[in-house]
ZADO-1210 file (C-alpha; in nm, 4 decimals, padded with zeros to 6 digits):
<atoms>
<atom x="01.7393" y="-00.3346" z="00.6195" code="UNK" pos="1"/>
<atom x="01.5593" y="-00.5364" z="00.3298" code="UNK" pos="2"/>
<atom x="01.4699" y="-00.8090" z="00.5511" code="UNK" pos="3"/>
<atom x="01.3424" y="-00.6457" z="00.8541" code="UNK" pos="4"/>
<atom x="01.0955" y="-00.4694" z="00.6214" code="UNK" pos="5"/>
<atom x="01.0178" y="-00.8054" z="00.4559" code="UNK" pos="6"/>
<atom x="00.9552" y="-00.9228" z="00.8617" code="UNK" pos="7"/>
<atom x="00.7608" y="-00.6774" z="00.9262" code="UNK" pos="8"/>
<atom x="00.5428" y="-00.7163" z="00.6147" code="UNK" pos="9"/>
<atom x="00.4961" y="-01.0519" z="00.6972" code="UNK" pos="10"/>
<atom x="00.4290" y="-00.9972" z="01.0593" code="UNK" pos="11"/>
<atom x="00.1474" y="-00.7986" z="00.9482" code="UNK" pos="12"/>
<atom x="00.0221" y="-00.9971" z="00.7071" code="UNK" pos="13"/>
<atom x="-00.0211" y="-01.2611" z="01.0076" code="UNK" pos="14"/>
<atom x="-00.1953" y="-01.0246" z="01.1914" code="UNK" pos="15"/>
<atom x="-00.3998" y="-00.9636" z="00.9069" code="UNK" pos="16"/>
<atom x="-00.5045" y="-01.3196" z="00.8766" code="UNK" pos="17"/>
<atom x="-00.5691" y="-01.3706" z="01.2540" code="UNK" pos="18"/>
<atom x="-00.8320" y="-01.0877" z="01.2669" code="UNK" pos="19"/>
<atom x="-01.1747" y="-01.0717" z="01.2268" code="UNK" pos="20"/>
<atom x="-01.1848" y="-00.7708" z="00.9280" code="UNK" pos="21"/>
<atom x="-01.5851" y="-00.6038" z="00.8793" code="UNK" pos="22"/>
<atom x="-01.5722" y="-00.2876" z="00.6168" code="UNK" pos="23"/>
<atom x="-01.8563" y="-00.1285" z="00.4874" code="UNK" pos="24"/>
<atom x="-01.8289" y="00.1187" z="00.1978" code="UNK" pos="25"/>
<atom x="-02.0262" y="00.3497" z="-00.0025" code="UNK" pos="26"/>
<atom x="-01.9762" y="00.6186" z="-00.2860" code="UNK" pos="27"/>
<atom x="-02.2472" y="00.7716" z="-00.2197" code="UNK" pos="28"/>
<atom x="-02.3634" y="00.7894" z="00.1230" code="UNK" pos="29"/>
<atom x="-02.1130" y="00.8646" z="00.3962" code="UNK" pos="30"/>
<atom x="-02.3203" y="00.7461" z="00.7141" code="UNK" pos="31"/>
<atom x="-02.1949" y="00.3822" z="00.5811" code="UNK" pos="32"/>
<atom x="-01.8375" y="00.4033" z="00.5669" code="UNK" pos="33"/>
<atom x="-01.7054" y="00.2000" z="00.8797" code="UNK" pos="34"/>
<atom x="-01.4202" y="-00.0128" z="01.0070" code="UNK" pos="35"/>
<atom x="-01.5030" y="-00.3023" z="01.2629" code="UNK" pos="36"/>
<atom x="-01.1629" y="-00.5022" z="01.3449" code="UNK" pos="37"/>
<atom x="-01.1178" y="-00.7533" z="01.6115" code="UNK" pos="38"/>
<atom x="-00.7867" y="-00.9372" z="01.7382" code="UNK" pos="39"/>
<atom x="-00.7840" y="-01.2241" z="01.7266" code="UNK" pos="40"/>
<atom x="-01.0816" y="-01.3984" z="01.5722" code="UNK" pos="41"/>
<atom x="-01.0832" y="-01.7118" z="01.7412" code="UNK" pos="42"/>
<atom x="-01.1865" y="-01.4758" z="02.0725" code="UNK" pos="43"/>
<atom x="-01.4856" y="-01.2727" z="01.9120" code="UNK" pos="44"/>
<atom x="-01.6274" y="-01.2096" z="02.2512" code="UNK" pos="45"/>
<atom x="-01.3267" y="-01.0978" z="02.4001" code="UNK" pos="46"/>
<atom x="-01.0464" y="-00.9724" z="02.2237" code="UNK" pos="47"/>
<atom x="-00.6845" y="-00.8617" z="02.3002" code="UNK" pos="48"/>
<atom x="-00.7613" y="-00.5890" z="02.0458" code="UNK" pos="49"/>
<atom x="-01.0752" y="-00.3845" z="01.9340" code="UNK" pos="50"/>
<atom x="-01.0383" y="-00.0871" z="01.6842" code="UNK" pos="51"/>
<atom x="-01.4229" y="00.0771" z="01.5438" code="UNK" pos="52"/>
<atom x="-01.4057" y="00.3704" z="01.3376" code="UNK" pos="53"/>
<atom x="-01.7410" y="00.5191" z="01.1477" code="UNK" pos="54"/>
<atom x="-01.6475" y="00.8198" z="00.9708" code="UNK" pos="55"/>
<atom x="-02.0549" y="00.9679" z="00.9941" code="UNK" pos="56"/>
<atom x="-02.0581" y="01.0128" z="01.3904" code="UNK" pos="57"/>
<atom x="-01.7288" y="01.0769" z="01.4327" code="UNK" pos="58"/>
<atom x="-01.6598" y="00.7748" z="01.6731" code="UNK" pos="59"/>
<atom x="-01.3142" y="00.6093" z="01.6980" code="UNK" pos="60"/>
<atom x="-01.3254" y="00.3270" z="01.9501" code="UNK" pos="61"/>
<atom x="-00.9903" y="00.1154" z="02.0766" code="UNK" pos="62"/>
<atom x="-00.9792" y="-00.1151" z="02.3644" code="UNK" pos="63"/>
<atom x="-00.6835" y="-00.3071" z="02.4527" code="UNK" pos="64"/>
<atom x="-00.7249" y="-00.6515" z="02.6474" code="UNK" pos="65"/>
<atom x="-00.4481" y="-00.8498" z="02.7940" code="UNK" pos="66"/>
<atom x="-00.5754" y="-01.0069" z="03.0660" code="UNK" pos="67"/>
<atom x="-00.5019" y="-01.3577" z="03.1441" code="UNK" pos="68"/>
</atoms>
């Protein structure tokens, strides 16, 4: 059990390192809190995975893309 956890860990830690990561933060004003992630980052301009999430409009955005 200890080492699929450490597998999966890992496994996303790869993922992790193979995306394209943009976060913007604030305190103190909640129109700039936002999540930008893009899979993988060597294909910007079309990825097999695209997650945007900003918290002020209330928009959650995921497109999948595994066309060859």
């Amino acid at each position: 059990m200890g080492a699929l956890i450490r597998s999966i860990i890992f496994l996303l830690f790869l993922l992790f390192l193979a995306s394209e990561v943009n976060l913007s933060t604030s305190l103190y004003r909640y129109e700039n809190n936002k999540i930008e992630l893009t899979f993988p980052v060597w294909q910007t301009d079309n990825p097999w995975y695209y997650l945007k999430w900003h918290a002020a409009d209330g928009v959650f955005e995921q497109r999948f893309n595994f066309k060859k």
